[in-house]
N, C-alpha and C positions, 0 to 999 in steps of 0.2 A: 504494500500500500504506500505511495507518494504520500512527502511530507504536508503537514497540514503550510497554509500559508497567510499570513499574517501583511496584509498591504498596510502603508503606513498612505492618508489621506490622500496625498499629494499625487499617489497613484493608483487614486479610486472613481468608479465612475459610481455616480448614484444617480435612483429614482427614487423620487418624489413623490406618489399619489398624494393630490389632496395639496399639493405644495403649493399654488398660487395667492393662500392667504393664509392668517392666522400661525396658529399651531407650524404649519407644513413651512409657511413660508420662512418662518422665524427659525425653523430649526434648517433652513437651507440657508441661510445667513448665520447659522452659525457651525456648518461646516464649513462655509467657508473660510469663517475666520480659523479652524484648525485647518485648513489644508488646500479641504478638496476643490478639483478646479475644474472636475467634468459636472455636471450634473443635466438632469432630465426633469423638468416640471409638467406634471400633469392634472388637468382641470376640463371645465368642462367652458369655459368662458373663457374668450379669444383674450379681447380686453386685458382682462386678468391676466392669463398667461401671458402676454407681450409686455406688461409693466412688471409682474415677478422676474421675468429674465433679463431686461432692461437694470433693474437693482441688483440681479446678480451679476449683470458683467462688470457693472461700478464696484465693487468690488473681489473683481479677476475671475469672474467663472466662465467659464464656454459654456453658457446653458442655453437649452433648447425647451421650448413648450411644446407638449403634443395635448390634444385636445380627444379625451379619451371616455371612458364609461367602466370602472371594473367590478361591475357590476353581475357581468356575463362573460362565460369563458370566450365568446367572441372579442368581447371587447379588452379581457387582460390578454390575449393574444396579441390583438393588435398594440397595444401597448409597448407589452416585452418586446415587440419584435422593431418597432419606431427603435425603441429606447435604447436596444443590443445593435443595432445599427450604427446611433450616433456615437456610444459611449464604446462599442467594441466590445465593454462587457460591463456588466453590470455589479457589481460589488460589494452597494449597500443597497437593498430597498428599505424605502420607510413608504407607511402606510396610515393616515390618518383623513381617512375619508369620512364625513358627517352625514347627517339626515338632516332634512326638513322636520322634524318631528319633535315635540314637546313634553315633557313631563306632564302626565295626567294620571288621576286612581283607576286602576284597572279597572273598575266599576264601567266606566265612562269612556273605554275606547268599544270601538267598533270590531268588531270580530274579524271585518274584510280589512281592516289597518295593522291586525300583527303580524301577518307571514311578512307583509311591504318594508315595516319596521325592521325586521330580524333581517331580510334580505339586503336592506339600505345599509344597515351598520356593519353587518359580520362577513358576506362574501367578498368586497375588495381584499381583504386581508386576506383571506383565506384563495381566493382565484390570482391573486398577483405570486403568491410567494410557490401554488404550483407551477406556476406559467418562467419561473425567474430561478428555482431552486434547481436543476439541473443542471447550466452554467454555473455555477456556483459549486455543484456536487464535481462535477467537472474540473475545474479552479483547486479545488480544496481549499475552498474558504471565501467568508463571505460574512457581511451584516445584514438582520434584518432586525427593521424597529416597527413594530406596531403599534397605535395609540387608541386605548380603552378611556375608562375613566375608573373614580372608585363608588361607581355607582354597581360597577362589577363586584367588588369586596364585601358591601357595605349595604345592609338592605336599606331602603330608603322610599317612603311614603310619594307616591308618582313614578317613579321609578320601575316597576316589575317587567317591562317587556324591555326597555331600553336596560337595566339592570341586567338581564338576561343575556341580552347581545353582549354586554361589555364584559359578560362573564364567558361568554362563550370566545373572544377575541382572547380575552386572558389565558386560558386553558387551553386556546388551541396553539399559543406562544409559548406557553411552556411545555408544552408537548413535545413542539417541532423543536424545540431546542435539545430536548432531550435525545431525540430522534436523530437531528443534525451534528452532534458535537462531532463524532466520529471523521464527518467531512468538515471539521473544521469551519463550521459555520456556526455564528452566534445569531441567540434571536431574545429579544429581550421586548416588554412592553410599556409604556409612558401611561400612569392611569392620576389624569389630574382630576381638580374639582371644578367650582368656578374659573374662570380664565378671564382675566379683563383684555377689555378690547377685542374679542374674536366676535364674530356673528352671533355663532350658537351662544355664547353667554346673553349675548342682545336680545336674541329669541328670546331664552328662556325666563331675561329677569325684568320684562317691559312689562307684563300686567298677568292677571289670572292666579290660577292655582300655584305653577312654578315659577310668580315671583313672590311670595309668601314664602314660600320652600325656600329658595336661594337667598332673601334676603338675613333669615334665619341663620341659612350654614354661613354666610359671611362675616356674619357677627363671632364666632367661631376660629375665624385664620387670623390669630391675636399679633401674626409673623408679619399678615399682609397678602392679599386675595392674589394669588401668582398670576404674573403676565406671562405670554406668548415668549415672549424672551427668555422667560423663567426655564419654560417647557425646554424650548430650542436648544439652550445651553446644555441641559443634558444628553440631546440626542446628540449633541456634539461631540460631549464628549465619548459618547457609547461607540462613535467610528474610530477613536484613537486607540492606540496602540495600550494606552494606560488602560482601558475595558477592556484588554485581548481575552482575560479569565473571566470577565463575567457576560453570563448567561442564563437564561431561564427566569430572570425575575420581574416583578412588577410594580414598579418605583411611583410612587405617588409623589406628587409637589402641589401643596394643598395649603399652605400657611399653617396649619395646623386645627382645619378643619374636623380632619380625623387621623387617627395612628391606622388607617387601612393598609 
């Protein structure tokens, strides 16, 4: 069996799903700052993708948008295959794709809204990293980042179908980490809480049921409700050579919301 391999940033390509805003985009600005200088932005809004890669080449990325859906094994196909194109190979995927979808009591969703919810949150994760791990098993080595939250950990009032997904991203990262170490691939998951400045926090904490909830767990992160930067910074660090041994786990950055 060839040795495992360990790329230091500088000679990694990465994708992005989810990367054009928020969470994705912030942890692509902060590979950058450790290293990496290929990357792959993918979203579903041109716009977006042409102003995230624009900030990435400001500072020194070759980055490309591809305007994608991983939703569907057609569509992480076509992804991995743009994205192994430009980058030549693929190295880190990170994967922090959102839903349209709200905190509400189980009571009060609609029975035709849960398969759409569990499909919206948990297949990119799970269809990108078959579509990508190959290359990767190939390589003998490789990062992937997946991003839950600790609504996966942590029961939480609104929460039971979207808690579900995030639990099901979680376990199926620690799984595949388990599965993968052999080839030399790590895979680890980001599972935040509130997030200031993203969408989904917007969404969820403008009126209704989940901003009652959120305004609640806020009062809670006594550190300081984490930004998008907060997030980013770790995934950054998780492509460097200092994460090469860790694996398998599911890192919360919550202010101290909860010990999830």
């Amino acid at each position: 069996m060839s040795e495992i391999v360990v790329k230091d940033p500088a000679d990694s390509g990465a994708l992005i799903v989810g990367g054009t805003a928020g969470i994705g985009l912030h942890s692509a600005f902060a590979m950058a700052d450790v290293g990496v200088r290929r990357m792959v932005i993918v979203g579903r809004t041109q716009a977006r993708g042409d102003d995230a890669c624009e900030r990435l080449r400001e500072r020194g990325v070759d980055a490309r948008f591809v305007a994608g859906d991983a939703r569907s094994v057609e569509g992480a196909t076509a992804i991995e295959a743009q994205a192994s194109e430009f980058l030549g190979a693929i190295d880190i995927l990170m994967c922090t794709t959102a839903a349209d979808v709200r905190p509400e009591l189980f009571g009060n969703i609609p029975a035709t809204a849960i398969a759409t919810t569990l499909d919206d949150l948990v297949l990119p994760s799970m269809l990108m990293a078959s579509v990508v791990l190959p290359g990767m098993r190939e390589r003998r080595g490789g990062v992937v980042i997946n991003v839950a939250s600790d609504a996966g950990k942590t029961a939480t009032p609104g929460e039971t179908v979207i808690g579900a997904a995030k639990a099901a991203i979680i376990m199926f990262t620690r799984g595949l980490a388990i599965e993968e170490k052999r080839c030399g691939i790590r895979a680890n998951v980001l599972t935040p809480s509130l997030v200031h400045g993203t969408a989904s926090t917007e969404r969820i904490t403008t009126d209704g049921f989940s901003a009652k909830l959120f305004a609640s767990a806020a009062k809670q992160a006594h550190l300081g409700v984490a930004t998008a930067d907060d997030i980013g910074a770790l995934a950054g660090f998780l492509v460097t050579r200092a994460a090469a041994k860790l694996t398998g786990q599911a890192i919360s950055v919550n202010g101290g919301i909860s010990a999830a």
